[in-house]
N, C-alpha and C positions, 0 to 999 in steps of 0.2 A: 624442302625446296619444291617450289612450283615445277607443273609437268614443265611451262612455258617457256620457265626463268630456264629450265635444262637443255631444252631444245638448243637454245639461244648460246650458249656456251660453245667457243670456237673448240676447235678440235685439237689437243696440243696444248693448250693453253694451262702452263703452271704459274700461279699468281705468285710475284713478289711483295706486293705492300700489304699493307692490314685491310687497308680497303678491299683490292686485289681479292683477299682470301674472305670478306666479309660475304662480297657479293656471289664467290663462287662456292659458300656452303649455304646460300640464299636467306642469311643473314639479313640481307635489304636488298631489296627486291625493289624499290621504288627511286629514279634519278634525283628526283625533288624533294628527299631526304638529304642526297649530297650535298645541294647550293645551300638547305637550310642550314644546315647546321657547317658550311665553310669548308668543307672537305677537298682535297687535292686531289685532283683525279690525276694520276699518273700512269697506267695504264691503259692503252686501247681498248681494249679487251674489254672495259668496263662499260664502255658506253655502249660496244658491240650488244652485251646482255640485256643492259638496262633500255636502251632505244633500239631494238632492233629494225626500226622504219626506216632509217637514217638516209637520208639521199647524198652527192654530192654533185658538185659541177668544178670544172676546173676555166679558170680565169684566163682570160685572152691579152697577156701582159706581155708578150713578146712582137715584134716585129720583123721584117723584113723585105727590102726593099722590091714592089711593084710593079709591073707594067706601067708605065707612063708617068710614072717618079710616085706613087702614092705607094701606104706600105701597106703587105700584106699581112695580117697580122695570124699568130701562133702562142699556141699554148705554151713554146719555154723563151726565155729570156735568155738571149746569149751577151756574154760583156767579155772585152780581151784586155789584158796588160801586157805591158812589152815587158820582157826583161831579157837577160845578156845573150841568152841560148833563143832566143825567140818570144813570137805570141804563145801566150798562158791562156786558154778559153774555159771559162766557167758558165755553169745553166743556174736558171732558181726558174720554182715555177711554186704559181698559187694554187690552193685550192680551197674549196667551203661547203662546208655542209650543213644540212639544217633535217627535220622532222616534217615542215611547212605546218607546225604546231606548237610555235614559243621556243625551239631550239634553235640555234646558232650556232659555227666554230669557221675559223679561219687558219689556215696553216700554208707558213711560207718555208722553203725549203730551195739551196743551192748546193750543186754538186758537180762531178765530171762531165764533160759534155755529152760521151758513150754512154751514158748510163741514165737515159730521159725514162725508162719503166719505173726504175727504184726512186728515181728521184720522184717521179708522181706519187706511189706509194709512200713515201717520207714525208711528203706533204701531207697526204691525206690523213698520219697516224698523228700529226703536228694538228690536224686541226678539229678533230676527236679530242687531242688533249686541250685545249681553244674554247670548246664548248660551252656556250654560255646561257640563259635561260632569256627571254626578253619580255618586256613589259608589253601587253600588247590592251589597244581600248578605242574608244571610237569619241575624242577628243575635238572633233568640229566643230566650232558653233552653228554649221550648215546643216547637222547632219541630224545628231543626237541619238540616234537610233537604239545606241548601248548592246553593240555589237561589240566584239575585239577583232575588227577588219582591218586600222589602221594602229597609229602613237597614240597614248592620251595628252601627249604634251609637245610642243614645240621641242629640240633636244639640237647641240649642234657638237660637231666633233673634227678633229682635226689629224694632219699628219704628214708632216712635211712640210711643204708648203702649201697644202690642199685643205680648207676651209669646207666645210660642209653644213645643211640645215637642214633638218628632216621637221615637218610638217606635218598635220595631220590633216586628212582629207575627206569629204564625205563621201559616204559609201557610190560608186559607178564610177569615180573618178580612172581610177585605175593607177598603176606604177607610173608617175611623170619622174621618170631617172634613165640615165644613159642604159643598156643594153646587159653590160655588162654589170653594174648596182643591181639590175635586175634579179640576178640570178641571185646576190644576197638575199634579199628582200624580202623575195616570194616562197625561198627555202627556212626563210622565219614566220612563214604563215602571215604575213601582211600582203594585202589586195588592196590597197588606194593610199598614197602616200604622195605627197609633195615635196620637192627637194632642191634647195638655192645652193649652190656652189661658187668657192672660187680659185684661185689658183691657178698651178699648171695641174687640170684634171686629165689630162693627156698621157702625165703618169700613172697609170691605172693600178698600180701597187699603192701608191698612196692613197687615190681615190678609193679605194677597196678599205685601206686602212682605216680612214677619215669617217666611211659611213659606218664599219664595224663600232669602232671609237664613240661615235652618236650614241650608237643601238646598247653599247654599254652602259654608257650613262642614265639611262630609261631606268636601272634599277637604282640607283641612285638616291634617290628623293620618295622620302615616303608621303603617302598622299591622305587625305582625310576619309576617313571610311565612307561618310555619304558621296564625297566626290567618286571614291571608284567603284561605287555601284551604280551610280548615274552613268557613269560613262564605260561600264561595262567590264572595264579590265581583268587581263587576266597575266599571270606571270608563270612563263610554260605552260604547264597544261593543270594547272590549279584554279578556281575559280575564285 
């Protein structure tokens, strides 16, 4: 085992799967062995070693009612159902994290209303398990550059009733995406992207859904080898 791969090793941490125990005798040592070969990442832990860069941002999918009727908005989602003895109140809250280097994950998670700390950390370990690798290339016919700054392909994704189209744009453009899409975006290492929406994008759980759902489908479609050296691609952090 690498000095690094050791460092990186949570404290406490006794692996249950084969995987689990692969990576903490540093057996594999590289994430981009996982997606190759299909493997199930079932514990945190694993991406903890393998990505130790890992960022996260937590999604602004909650509301509550504003100064002069507009809402403020918050990191948990509160929903209530009536039944015999009273209101029943429930939380869920999102959250996503990326590398800003071909990684991805999203994780959604509801629980007791007391309990907004564990509930964010439940998220968080939902969406390490999430983690997905993205097709990243410079797909423009404005641009051509054969950088991996944007998509190499138009890509559209859906969820709920929220429609989405992700674009590819040439390099200075920048993120043309609500605020919140943002923070997916740019934690997958994309800087210039374009994006049509439709629906109730209001829902920001869906909308959040909708553009992961895209960025999935990016691996999808295998491409001709001349085309993705022209356009640069990269899928995670392989060239």
């Amino acid at each position: 085992m690498s000095e690094e791969v050791k460092e990186n090793i949570p404290e406490g941490w006794v692996p249950r799967t084969e995987l689990g125990k692969k990576v903490y005798s540093g057996e594999i040592t590289d994430i981009d062995y996982i997606f190759r070969e299909g493997l199930k990442i079932s514990e945190p832990e694993i991406v903890d070693v393998l990505l130790p860069n890992l960022e996260n941002e937590i999604i602004l999918i909650g509301g509550s009612s504003g100064k002069g009727g507009g809402i403020r908005r918050t990191i948990i989602r509160r929903t209530t159902r009536m039944h015999k003895s009273g209101r029943r109140y429930r939380t869920s809250a999102l959250t996503v994290v990326g590398n800003r280097d071909g990684y991805i994950g999203i994780g959604f998670a509801h629980g007791q209303v007391s309990k907004t700390r564990e509930l964010l950390a439940k998220s968080l370990k939902k969406a390490k398990l999430n983690l997905i690798p993205i097709k990243r290339g410079c797909g423009s016919w404005e641009c051509g550059c054969g950088e991996p700054h944007s998509i190499p392909f138009a890509v559209e994704g859906k969820c709920g009733s929220v429609r989405v189209k992700l674009m590819p744009a040439p390099k200075g453009i920048g993120l043309c995406v609500s605020d919140e899409v943002k923070k997916l975006i740019s934690l997958a290492g994309i800087s210039d992207i374009w994006c049509k929406t439709r629906g109730n994008t209001r829902t920001r759980l869906n909308l959040i859904g909708a553009v992961f759902d895209a960025l999935k489908k990016l691996n999808r479609y295998k491409l001709d080898e001349e085309f993705e050296k022209k356009a640069g691609i990269k899928v995670g952090r392989v060239v």
